[in-house]
C-alpha positions in Angstrom: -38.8 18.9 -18.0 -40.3 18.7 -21.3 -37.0 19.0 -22.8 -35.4 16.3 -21.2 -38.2 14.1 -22.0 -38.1 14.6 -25.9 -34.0 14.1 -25.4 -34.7 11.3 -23.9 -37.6 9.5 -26.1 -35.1 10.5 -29.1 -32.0 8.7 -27.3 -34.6 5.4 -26.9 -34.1 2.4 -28.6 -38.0 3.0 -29.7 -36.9 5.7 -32.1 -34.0 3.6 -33.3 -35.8 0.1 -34.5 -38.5 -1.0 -37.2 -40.7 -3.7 -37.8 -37.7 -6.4 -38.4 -36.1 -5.5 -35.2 -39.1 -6.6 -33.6 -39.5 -9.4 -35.8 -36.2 -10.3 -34.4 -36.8 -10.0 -30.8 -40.0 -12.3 -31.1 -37.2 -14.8 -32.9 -34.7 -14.5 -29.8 -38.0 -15.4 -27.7 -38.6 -18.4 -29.4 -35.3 -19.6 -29.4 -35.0 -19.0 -25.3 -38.1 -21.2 -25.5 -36.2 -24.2 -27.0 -33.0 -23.7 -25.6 -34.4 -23.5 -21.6 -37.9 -25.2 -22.1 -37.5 -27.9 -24.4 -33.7 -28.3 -23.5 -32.8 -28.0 -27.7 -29.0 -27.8 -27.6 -29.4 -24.7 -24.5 -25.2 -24.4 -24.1 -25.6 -22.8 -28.0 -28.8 -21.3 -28.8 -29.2 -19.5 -25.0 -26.0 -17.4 -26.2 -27.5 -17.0 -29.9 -30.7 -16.0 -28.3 -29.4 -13.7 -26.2 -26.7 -11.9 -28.9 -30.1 -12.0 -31.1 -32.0 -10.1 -28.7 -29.0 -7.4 -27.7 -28.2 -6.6 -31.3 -31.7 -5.6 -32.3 -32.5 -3.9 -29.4 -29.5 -1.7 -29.1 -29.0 -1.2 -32.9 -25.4 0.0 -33.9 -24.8 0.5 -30.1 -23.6 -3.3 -29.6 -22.3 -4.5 -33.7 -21.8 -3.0 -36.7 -22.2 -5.8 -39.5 -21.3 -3.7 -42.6 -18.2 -3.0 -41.2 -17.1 -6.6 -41.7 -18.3 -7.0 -45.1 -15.0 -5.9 -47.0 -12.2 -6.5 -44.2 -12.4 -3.6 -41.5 -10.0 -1.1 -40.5 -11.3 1.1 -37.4 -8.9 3.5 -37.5 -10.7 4.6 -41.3 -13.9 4.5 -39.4 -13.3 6.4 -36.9 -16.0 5.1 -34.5 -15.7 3.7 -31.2 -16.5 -0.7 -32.0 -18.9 -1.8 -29.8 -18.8 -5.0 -27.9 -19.7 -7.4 -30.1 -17.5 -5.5 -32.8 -14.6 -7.1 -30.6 -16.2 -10.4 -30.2 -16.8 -11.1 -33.6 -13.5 -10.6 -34.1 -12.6 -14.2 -32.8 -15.1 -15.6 -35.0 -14.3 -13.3 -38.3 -10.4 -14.8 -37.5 -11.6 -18.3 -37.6 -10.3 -18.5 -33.3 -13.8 -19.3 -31.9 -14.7 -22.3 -34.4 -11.1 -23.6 -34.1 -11.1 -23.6 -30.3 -14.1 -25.8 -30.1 -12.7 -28.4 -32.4 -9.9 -28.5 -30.0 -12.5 -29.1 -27.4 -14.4 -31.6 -29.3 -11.3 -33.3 -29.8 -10.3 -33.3 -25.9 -13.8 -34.7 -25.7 -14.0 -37.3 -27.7 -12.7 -41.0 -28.3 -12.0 -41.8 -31.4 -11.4 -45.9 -30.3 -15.3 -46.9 -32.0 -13.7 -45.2 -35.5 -10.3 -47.0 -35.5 -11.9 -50.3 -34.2 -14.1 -49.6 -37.4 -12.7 -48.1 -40.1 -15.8 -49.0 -42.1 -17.5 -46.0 -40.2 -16.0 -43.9 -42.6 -18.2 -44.2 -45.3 -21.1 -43.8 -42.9 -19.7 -40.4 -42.4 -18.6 -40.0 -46.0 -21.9 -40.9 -46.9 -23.6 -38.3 -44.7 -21.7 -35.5 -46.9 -24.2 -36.2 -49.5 -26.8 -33.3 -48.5 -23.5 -30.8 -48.4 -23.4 -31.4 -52.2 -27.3 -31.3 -52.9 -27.6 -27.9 -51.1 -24.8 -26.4 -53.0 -26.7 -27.5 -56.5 -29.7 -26.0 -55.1 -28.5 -22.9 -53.9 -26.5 -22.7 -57.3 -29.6 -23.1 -59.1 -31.5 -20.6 -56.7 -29.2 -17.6 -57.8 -27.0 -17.6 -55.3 -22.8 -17.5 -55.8 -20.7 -19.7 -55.7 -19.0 -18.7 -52.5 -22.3 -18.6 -50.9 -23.9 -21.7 -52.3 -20.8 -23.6 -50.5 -21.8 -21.3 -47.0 -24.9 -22.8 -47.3 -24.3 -26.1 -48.6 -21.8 -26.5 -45.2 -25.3 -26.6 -43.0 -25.5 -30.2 -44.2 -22.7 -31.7 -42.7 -24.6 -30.5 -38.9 -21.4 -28.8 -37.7 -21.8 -25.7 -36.3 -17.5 -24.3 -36.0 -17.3 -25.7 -39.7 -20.1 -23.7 -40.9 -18.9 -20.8 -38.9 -15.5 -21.0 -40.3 -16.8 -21.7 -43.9 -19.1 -18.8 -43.7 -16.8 -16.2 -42.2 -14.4 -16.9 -45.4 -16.4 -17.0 -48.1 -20.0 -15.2 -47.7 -19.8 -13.4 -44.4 -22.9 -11.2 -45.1 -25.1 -14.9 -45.0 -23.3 -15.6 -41.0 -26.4 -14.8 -39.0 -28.5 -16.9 -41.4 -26.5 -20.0 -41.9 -24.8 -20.1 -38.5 -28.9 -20.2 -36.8 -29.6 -22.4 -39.0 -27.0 -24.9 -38.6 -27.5 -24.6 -34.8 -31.3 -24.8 -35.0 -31.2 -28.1 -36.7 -28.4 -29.3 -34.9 -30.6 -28.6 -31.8 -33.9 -30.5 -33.6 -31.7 -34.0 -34.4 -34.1 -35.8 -31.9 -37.0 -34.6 -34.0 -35.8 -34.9 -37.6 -34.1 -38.2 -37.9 -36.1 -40.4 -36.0 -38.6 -39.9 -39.1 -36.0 -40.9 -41.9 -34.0 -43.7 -39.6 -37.9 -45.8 -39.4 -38.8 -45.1 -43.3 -35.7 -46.4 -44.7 -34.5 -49.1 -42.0 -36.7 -52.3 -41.5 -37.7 -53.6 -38.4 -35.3 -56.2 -39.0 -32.5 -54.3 -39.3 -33.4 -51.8 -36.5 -33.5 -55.0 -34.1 -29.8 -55.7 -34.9 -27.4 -56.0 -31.7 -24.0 -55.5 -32.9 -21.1 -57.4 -31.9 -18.4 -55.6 -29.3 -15.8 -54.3 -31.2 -12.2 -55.0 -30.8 -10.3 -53.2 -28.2 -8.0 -50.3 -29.3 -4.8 -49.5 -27.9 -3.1 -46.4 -26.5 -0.4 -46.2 -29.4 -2.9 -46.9 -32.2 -5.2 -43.8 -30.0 -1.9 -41.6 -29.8 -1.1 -42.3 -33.3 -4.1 -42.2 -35.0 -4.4 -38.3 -34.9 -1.5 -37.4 -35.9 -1.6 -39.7 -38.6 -5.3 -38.1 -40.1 -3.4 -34.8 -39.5 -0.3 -35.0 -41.6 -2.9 -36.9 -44.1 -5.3 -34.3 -44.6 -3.1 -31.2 -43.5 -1.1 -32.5 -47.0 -3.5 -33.4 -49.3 -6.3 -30.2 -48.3 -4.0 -27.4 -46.5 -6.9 -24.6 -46.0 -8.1 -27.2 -43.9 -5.2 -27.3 -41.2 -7.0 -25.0 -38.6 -10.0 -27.1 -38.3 -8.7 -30.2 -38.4 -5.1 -29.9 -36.7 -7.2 -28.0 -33.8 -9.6 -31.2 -33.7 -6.3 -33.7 -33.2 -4.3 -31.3 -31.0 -7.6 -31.8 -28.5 -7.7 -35.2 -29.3 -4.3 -35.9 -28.3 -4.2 -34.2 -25.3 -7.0 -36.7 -24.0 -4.9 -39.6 -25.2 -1.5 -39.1 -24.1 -1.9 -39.4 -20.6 0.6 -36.9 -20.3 -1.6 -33.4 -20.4 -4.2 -34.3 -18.1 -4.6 -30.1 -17.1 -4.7 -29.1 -20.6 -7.6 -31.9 -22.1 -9.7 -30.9 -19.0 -9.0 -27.1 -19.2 -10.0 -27.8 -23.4 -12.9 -29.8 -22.6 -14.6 -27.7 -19.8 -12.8 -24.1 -18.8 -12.2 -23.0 -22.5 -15.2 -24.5 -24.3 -17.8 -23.0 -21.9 -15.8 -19.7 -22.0 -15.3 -19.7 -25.9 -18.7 -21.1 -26.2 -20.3 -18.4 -24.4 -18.1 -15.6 -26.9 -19.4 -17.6 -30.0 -22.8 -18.1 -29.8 -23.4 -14.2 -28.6 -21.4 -12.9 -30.8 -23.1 -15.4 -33.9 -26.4 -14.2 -32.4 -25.3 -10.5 -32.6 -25.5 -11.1 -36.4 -29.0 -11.3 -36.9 -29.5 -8.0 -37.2 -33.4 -7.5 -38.5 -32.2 -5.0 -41.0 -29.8 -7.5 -42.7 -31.2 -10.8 -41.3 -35.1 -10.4 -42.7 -34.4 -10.8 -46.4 -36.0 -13.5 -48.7 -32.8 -15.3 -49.0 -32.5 -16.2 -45.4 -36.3 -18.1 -46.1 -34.4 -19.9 -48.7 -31.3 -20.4 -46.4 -32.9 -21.9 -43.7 -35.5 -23.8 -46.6 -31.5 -25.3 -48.2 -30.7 -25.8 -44.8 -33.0 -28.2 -43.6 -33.0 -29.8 -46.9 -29.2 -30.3 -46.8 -29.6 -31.8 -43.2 -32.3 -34.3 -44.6 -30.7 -35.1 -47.2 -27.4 -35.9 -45.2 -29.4 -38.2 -42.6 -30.4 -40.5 -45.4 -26.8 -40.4 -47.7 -25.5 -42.2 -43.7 -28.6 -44.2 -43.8 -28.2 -45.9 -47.2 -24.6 -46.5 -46.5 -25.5 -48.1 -43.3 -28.1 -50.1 -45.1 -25.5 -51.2 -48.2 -23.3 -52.0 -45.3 -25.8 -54.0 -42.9 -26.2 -56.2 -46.2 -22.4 -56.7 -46.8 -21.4 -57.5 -43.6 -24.6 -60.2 -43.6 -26.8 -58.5 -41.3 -24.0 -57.6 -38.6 -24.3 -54.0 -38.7 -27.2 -52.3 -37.6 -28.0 -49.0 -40.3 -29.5 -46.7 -37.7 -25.7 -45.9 -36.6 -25.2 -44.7 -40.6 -27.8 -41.4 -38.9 -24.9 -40.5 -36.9 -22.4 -39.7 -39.6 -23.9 -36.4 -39.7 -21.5 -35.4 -37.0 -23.3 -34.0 -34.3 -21.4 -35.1 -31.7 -22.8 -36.8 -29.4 -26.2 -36.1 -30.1 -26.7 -38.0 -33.4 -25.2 -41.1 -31.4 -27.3 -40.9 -29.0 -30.8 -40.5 -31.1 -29.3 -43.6 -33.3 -28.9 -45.6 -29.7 -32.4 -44.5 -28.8 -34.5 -45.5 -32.0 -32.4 -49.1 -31.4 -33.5 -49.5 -28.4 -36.9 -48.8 -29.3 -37.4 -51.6 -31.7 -35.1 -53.7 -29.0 -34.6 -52.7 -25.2 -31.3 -54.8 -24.9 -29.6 -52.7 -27.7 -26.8 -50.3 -27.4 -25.8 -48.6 -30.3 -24.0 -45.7 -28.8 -20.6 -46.6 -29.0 -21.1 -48.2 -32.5 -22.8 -44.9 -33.3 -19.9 -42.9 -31.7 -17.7 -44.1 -35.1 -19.7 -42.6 -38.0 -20.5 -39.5 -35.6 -16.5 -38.9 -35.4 -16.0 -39.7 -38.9 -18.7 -37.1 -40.0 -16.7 -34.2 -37.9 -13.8 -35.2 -40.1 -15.6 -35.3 -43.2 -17.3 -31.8 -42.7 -14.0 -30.5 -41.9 -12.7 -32.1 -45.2 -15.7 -31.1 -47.1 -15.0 -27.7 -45.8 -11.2 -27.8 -47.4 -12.8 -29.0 -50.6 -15.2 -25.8 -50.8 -12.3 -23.3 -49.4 -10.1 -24.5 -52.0 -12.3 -24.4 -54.8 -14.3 -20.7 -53.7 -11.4 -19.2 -51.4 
């Protein structure tokens, strides 16, 4: 009986894990408290929670990171991969990130962005912390690869800093992809702060004027327009953003009603679901609790600030321009959060006035940010791929 006891307390996943395991699980905890209790983004960081808190307490039972670090071949390896060996596959071959573009595409109308074309600079603008986080992790000792992982967080798009990541510094994935999730999840919290210090009340209080109404042909063409456009000029970028107008166009054709609603609901919960466990799985403690995640998750937040306000001052420059028709809170959106980032902008309006929606003005810089993260993200995989 003895025996079988020592056998068994050897077996245990006691024996197997160390301080930063724990540290870990504690981590996982407090990211099941946001996702279920404060409701931060729960469809992502439940899954990341949960891969979080299997990975460190199964150890090499459930992922093997270092067997990613240089391409993998199992057959050299001869071990059996476990389960989120497999998973991670679909993020390590850029099919997860790509798959929900497609659905963000089936889910969103790009009408507030055509009507608008000025939105673009909004979302342009909000780039501008993708730049500052790449000089900063530059000057912090990181490469250049991984400077451009991190400096991805900024453009607050989860798939794009997933796909970014998994090309060029896949050892910083757990890291940057928690990151860019967390703050994605804390929008609510963080702009609100930067939208009231560099907006007057004045300009908070503008109602904007309904924009014109788009048609189905300019709808149909318009992706397939931005498709041949970018696919041309930035070609690394053709999963990302060809994915993004494939969804797009399913929604607005009229003709593939099954496939925009299995995109938008059975294959972006099921994919969704695959992602964030398997992006959660690699936040291992051995490899995750290292001073450069502190200053990861530090360039992080600093990228997304500094993205909020490069939207902000655009929608400012343009609220004076147009003569005081465009309200600047929607320049907050061009981070490209989707919806979320729209819908704080439309909340903060209505704040300084109840009779003010600012959603669907919102909704333009918000799509135009998605494009210019994906864009941004060519820009880096060219230069560092």
């Amino acid at each position: 009986m003895l025996e079988v006891i020592k056998n068994l307390w050897e077996t245990s996943g006691f024996i197997m894990l160390d301080w930063r395991n724990y540290v870990m699980i504690l981590l996982s905890c407090v990211l099941f408290y946001l996702a279920i209790h404060k409701k931060f983004e729960p469809l992502l960081l439940l899954p990341i929670a949960f891969g979080m808190l299997l990975t460190n307490l199964a150890g090499e039972g459930v992922f093997h990171p270092e067997w990613f670090a240089n391409g993998i071949n199992w057959k050299e390896i001869g071990e059996e991969p476990g389960l989120f060996d497999i998973l991670y596959l679909g993020v390590k071959l850029d099919i997860f990130p790509c798959l929900v573009f497609m659905a963000v595409g089936a889910m969103t109308d790009f009408g507030p962005l055509i009507s608008r074309p000025s939105s673009l600079f909004m979302g342009a603008g909000a780039q501008f912390g993708i730049s500052c986080a790449f000089i900063g992790a530059t000057a912090l000792g990181f490469t250049g690869m991984q400077a451009a992982s991190i400096g991805i967080i900024g453009g607050a798009d989860g798939p794009t800093a997933i796909f970014v990541t998994s090309k060029l510094a896949p050892e910083l994935l757990g890291a940057i992809a928690i990151a860019a999730y967390s703050y994605m999840a804390l929008i609510p919290m963080i702009q609100p702060f930067f939208m009231t210090h560099l907006t007057t009340k004045k300009m908070r209080q503008v109602k904007m004027e309904q924009a014109r109404p788009v048609s189905k042909v300019e709808k149909i063409c318009f992706p397939v327009i931005v498709s041949v456009v970018c696919i041309l000029i930035l070609p690394s970028v053709a999963p990302l953003i060809g994915c993004l107008m494939l969804g797009n166009l399913f929604r607005e054709s009229g003709v593939t009603e099954r496939l925009s609603d299995t995109a938008q609901n059975a294959m972006c919960n099921i994919v969704t679901i695959f992602l964030g466990t398997s992006v959660g799985a690699t936040a291992v403690g051995t490899n995750f609790l290292k001073p450069q995640t502190l200053f990861i998750i530090g360039l992080g937040l600093a990228a997304f600030c500094l993205a909020t306000v490069g939207g902000l001052i655009i929608g400012v420059i343009m609220y004076y321009i147009s003569g005081g028709k465009i309200n600047p809170l929607i320049g907050s959106a061009g981070v490209s959060a989707v919806p979320m980032a729209a819908r704080v902008a439309n909340t903060v309006g209505q704040k300084e006035n109840p009779s003010n929606f600012l959603l669907m003005h919102a909704m333009g810089p918000n799509v135009a940010g998605v494009i210019g993260s994906a864009v941004a993200a060519g820009v880096l995989l060219s230069l560092f791929g």
